[in-house]
C-alpha positions, 0 to 999 in steps of 0.5 A: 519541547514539541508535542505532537497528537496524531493518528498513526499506523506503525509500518516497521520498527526496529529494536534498539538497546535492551528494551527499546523500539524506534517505530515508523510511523505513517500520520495524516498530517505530517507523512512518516514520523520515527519516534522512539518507544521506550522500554516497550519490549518489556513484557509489562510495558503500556506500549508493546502492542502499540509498538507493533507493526500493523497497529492503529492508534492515537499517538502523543509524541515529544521532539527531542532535537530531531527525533520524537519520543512515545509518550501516551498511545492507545490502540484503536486497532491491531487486526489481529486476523491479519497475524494469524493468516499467513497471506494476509500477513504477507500481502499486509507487510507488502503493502507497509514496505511499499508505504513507508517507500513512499512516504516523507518526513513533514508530508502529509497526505490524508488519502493514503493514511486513509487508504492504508487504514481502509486496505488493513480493515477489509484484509483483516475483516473483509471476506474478499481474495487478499490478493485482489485487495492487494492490486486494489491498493495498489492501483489507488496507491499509484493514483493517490502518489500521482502515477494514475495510468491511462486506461480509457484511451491510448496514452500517446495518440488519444485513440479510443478503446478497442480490443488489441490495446497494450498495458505500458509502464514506462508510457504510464497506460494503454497503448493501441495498436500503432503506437505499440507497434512504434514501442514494441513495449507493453503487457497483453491486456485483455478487455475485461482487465481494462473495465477492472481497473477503470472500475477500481480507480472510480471505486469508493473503498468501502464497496471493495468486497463487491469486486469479483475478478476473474482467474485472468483479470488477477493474472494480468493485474499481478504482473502489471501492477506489481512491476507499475509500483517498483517502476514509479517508486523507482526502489525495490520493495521488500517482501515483493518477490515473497507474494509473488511466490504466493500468487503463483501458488493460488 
């Protein structure tokens, strides 16, 4: 029998047999964990709320063959604001979908978890826009998994800056004006966006709500990062297309 004590932030779960759940857990040390919490649906049970999504606690496992059993778990965090906010909840589901889609078994990877953890605090308790939290993520998510775009000089011939450049997905960054003529494939992007990410990407997170974006700056982050994510993740994430019902709408 292997113990297992880690952190761990539960990204789904799924009922099974009358009372049970098997969680999907996102640890420091070794990436996604599934371990079965049982009788956790029972209204008595020590761990419901430790058996729902959005949860951070510390968590003590046991294998059993090849899957892991809750044994003890005490809640450090359930951001609560996140549930009683229906964007915030949106973004927040977004945001695990898109986690657990990256993530494996025996990986794993400090400065996601952390991240992770970081993007539900200020989403709970923060005062800054959900969505701009959301492109935040998104960008540190896509550096942290090794997709950081180019964004301070063209990404095919090395030209600096200037005001006509294109954001590329596939060629991973900015394209001037040459190499987007031989491409034709890219996102208008404005300067400002540009400064915006290169700012973001440099950031430390706990200096996120100091970030003010601008009515384009958002518009043009939607629709390049939300497309970047799905496009290096190569799967598609569930409750995408529901955000972006809700930014079209703000």
């Amino acid at each position: 029998m292997r113990i297992l004590k880690t952190q761990a932030i539960v990204l789904r779960y799924a009922n099974f047999k009358e009372a049970d759940r098997m969680l999907t857990l996102l640890t420091p040390g070794m990436g996604r964990v599934d371990a079965i919490a049982r009788g956790c649906r029972k209204p008595k049970s020590r761990f419901l709320s430790t058996s729902e999504p959005f949860c951070y606690g510390d968590y003590v496992l046991y294998k059993v063959h090849n899957f892991y059993i809750v044994s003890q778990a005490e809640v450090k965090d359930i951001f609560f604001d996140i549930r009683e906010d229906v964007d915030k909840f949106a973004y927040a589901t977004y945001i695990l979908n898109a986690t657990e889609q990256a993530i494996n078994s025996n990986e794993g990877n400090y400065p996601l978890f952390h991240l992770l953890l970081s993007t539900l605090t200020y989403l709970a308790y923060g005062s800054t826009n959900p969505e701009d939290i959301t492109r935040i993520f998104e960008l540190k998510f896509m550096d942290i998994l090794g997709y950081r775009p180019q964004v301070y000089r063209c990404v095919s011939c090395g030209n600096d800056l200037d005001k006509n450049f294109k954001f590329s997905i596939d060629q991973g960054g900015l394209l001037c004006p040459r190499c987007y003529n031989r491409t034709s494939n890219g996102y208008t992007i404005q300067m400002g966006t540009i400064k915006t990410m290169q700012y973001i990407l440099e950031m430390d997170m706990k200096r996120m709500d100091s970030l003010k974006m601008s009515t384009n700056t958002r518009r043009e982050l939607k629709k390049i990062l939300s497309n970047y994510v799905v496009y290096y993740l190569g799967k598609n994430i569930k409750s995408k297309d529901f955000i972006d019902k809700i930014g079209d709408e703000c």
